[in-house]
N, C-alpha and C positions, 0 to 999 in steps of 0.2 A: 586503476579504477574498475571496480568490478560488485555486481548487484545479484545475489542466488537467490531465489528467491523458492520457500516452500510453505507445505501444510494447505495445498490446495485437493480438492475433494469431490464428491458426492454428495451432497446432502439434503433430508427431504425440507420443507416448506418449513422456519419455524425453528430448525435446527441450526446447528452453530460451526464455527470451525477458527483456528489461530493462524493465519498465517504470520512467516517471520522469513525476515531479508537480513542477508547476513552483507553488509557492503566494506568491501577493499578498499578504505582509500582513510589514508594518516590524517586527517581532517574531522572524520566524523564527526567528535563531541562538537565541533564549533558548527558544523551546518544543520540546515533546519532539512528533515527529510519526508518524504510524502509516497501515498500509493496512492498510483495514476491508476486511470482505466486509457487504453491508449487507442488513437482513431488511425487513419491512413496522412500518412505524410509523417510530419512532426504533431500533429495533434495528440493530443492528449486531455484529462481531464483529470481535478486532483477529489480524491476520493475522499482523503484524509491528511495532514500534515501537524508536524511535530516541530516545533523549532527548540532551538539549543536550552534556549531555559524551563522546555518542558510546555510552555502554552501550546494549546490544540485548536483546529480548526475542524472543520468537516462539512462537507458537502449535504444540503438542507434532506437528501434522500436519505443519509444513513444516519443521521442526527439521533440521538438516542439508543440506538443499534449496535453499532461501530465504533471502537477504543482502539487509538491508536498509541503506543507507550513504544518507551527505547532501552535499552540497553547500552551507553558508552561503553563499559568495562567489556563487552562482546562485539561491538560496532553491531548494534544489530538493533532492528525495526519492528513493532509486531502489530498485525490488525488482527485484534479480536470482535471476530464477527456475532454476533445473537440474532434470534428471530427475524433470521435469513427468510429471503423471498423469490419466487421463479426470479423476477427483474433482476437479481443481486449477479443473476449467473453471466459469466465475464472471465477474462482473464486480468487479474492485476499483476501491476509492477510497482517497484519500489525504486526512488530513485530522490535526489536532491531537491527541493522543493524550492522550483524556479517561477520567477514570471514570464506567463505563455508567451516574449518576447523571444525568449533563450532556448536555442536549439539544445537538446539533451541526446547525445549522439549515444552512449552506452548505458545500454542497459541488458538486464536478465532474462531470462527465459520466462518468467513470469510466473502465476501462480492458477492453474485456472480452480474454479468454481464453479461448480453444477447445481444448482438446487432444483430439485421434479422430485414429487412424488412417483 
């Protein structure tokens, strides 16, 4: 099991960016996958999630903003960002889209995200 995570950037207020998680693990198509924002400990928050038959969720801040889409045939994740904001700048990770009950032990370096003029 393994999460690489890129397409992270610089960019000013307004501007946009794709990130895309390439994830290791023979299971893929059947899990639902997510990009967290992550806190200390096992905290985490889910930014966006994907589940297997393609339905989406998202976090009330990036709602209209923020498209989360997948790739089976690539195992791979993609957050396309738009009329990004200072607040958006973070580092995201992409990982299995669990309930905050479940400890999620591996994950990727992450993707960061700058937005400043």
């Amino acid at each position: 099991e393994q999460y690489v995570e890129s397409g992270g950037g610089l960019v000013q207020p307004g501007g946009s960016l794709r990130l895309s998680c390439v994830a290791s693990r023979s299971d893929f198509s059947l899990v639902a996958m997510a990009w967290y924002l992550r806190g200390p400990g096992n905290q985490r928050e889910v930014v966006a999630a994907i589940k297997n038959n393609y339905n989406t969720v998202y976090a009330d801040s990036v709602k209209g903003r923020f498209t989360i889409s997948r790739d089976n045939a690539k195992n791979t994740v993609y957050l396309q960002m738009d009329n990004l904001r200072p607040e958006d700048t973070a580092t995201y990770y992409c990982n299995v889209h669990a309930l905050p009950s479940v400890s999620l032990t591996t994950w990727g370096p992450g993707a960061q995200v700058t937005v400043s003029s």
